[in-house]
N, C-alpha and C positions, 0 to 999 in steps of 0.2 A: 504494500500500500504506500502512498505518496506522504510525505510528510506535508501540511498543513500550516505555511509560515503565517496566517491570519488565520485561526482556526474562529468560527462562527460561534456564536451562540451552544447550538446545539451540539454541538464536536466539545466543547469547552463542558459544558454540562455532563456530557457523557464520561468524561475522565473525570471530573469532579466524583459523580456516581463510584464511578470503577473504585477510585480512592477511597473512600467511606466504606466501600466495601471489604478493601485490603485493610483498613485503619480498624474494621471491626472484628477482621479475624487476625487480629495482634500482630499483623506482617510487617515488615519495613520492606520496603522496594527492593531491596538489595535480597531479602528472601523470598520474596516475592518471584523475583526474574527467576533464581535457581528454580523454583518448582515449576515454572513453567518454561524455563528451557531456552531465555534470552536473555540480552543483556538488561544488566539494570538501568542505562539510557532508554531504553526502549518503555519499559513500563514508564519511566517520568515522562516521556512524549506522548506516551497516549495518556498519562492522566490531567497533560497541561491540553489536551483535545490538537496536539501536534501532528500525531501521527494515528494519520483515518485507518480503525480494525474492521475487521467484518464482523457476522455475526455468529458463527464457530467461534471467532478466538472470545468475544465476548461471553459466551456459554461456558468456552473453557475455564477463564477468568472466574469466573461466576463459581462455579465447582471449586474452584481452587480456594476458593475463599469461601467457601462453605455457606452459600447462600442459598436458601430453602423457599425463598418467597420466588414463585414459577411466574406469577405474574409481573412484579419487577424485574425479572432478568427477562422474560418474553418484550418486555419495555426497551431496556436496554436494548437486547439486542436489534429493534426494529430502527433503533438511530443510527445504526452506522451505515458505510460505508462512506462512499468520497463525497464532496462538497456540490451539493446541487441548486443552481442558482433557481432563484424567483422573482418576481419586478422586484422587492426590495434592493434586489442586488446593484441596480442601476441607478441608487440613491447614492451608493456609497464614497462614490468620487465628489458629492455636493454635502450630504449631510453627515456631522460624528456616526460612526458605526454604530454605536448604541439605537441610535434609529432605527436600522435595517437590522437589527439583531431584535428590538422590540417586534416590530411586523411581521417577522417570524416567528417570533415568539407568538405571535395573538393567532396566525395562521395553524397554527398547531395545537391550539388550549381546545381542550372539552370544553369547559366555560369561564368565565372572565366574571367577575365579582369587582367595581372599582367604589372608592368614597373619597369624597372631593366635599372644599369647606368654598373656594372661592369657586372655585372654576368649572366648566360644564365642562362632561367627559368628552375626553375628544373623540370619541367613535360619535357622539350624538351632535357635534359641534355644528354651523352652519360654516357654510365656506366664507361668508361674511364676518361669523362672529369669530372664525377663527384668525380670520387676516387682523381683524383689530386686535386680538391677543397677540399675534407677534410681532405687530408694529408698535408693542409694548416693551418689548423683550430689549434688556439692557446688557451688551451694549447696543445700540443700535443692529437692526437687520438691513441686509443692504436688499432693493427693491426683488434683484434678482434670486437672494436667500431667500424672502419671505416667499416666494410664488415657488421653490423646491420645495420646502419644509409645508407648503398648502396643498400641493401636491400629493403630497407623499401622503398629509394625515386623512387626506380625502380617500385615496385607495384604501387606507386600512379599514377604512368602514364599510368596506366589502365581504369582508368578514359575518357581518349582520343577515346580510340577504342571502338572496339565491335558494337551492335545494337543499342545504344542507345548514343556514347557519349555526353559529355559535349561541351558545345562552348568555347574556348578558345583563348582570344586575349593576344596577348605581344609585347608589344613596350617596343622596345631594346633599346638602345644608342650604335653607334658606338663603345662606348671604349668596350662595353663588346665582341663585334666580335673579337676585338684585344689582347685580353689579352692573355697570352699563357702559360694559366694552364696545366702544362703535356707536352710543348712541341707542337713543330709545327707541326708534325703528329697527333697527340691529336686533338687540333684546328682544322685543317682541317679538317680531318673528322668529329666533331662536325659541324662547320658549312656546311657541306654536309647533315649531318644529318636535318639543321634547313629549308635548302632550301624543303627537300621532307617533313619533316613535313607542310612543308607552302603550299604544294600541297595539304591537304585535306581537306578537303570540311569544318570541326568543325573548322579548325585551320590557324588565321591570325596571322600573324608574319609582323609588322612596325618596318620600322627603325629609327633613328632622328641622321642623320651625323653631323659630328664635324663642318661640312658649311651649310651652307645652311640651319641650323634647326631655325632661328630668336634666341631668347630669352630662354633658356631652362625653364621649369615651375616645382615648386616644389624646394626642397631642395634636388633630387637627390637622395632620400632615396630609397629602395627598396620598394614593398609592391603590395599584394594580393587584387582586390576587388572581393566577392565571392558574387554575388546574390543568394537571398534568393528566397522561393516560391513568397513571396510578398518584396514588396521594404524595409516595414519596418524591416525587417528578411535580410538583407543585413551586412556583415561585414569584416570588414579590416585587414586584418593579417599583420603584419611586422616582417621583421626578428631581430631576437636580440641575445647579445652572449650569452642570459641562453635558450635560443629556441626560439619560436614565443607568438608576444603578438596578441591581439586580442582585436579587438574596435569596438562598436557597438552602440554607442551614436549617435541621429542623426546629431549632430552639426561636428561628426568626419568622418559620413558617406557623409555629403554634402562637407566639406571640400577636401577629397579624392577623390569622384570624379567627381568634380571641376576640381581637378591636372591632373587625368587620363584624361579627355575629352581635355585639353589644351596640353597634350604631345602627344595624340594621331590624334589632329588638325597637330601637327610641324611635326609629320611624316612624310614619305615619303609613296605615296599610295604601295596598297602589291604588285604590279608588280614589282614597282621602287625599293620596299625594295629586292625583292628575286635578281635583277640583282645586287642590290650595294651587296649581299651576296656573289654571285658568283664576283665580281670585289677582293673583299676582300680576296674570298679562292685562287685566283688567283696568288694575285700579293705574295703569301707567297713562 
């Protein structure tokens, strides 16, 4: 197999896995390669997702370190092989890679769980309301940035449609229905847009109002939880001002969503939240 000098998202995940799995069955790399019969370079290449395995050696792997769960390793081994481009790929000479590594990442989740304190998810954004969020973005975007990066987040909401989409929940906070990015024309029709998004059948939209929500949970951060095929392949995107980070520890996966299930308790159920939507486009 070819080595992987930019290995992707999912090649990077993959050796992540493999690791945890050598880390649990008390290996060090260097005992590791002996039982399987390479050098100890090798095992660190493919656990930095450097060096693309197939799905044999990944099985192997697996055995070797005495993994019992058939479903994660039938996981694992459905990620390998060599690096297979998708449109994200043709972002990557315009925007940080963490971009094209998130839109592969949302191409791949079973379902997508997001909560947002300012900001409307960007799967449900309008292409209007989203150009005035980046002609926010400091330091400045230069005209031909902001139309890549408007680009790109409009394909990702491809995701939603078609035969097959994804499930997707987002509990909002009030203040982000209120903010008036672009203007009260903007707004409004954005959240016109969020009420008939909330019509289809994949797609639930919670709110948690400034009354009525008890306790707010969490520290109000933004952030993604993206289910994997299995729970342990689950992980957390946050936003950040050099792009998105990405966490996949289990101690940071229990933590997150912990948060999610406590902000999406203080909710308002989705009928309650589409009327407090239309209360809000109302009184503007």
């Amino acid at each position: 197999m070819a080595n992987a000098s930019s290995p992707t998202l999912k090649q990077r995940r993959l050796g992540a896995e493999l690791r945890k799995l050598r880390e649990r069955a008390g290996l060090t790399s260097t005992a590791a390669a002996a039982e399987l019969g390479v050098q100890q370079a090798r095992v660190s290449m493919i656990e930095a997702g450097r060096y693309a395995v197939g799905a044999d050696r990944v099985r192997v792997m697996a055995r070797t370190y005495s993994c019992a769960d058939d479903d994660l390793v039938d996981a694992l081994a459905d990620m390998t092989g060599g690096r297979t481009r998708g449109w994200w790929d043709e972002y990557r000479e315009y925007l940080p890679a963490s971009f094209a590594d998130l839109a592969e990442l949302e191409q791949q989740a079973r379902e997508i769980r997001v909560a947002l304190v300012i900001h409307i998810p960007a799967l449900l954004q309008t292409v209007d309301h989203a150009r005035a969020l980046m002609r926010e973005v400091a330091p400045p975007l230069r005209a031909y940035e902001v139309e890549h990066r408007l680009s790109h987040r409009m394909k990702r909401q491809a995701i939603l449609y078609g035969d097959n989409p994804v499930p997707y929940t987002a509990t909002i906070h009030e203040a982000a229905l209120r903010m008036e990015f672009g203007g009260v024309d903007t707004v409004r029709a954005q959240l016109e847009h969020l009420v008939a998004m909330s019509e289809m059948d994949n797609v639930t939209i919670r709110v948690i109002p400034f009354r009525g929500g008890g306790t707010f949970p969490g520290t109000g951060q933004a952030f993604d939880y993206v289910h994997g095929c299995v729970p342990q392949l689950d992980t957390v995107q946050l936003d950040a001002a050099h792009g998105c980070q990405f966490m996949d520890a289990e101690a940071e996966l229990i933590k997150y969503r912990a948060v999610l299930e406590r902000m999406e308790r203080t909710a308002l159920t989705v009928a309650e939240s589409r009327n407090f939507i239309h209360n809000v486009t109302r009184s503007m």
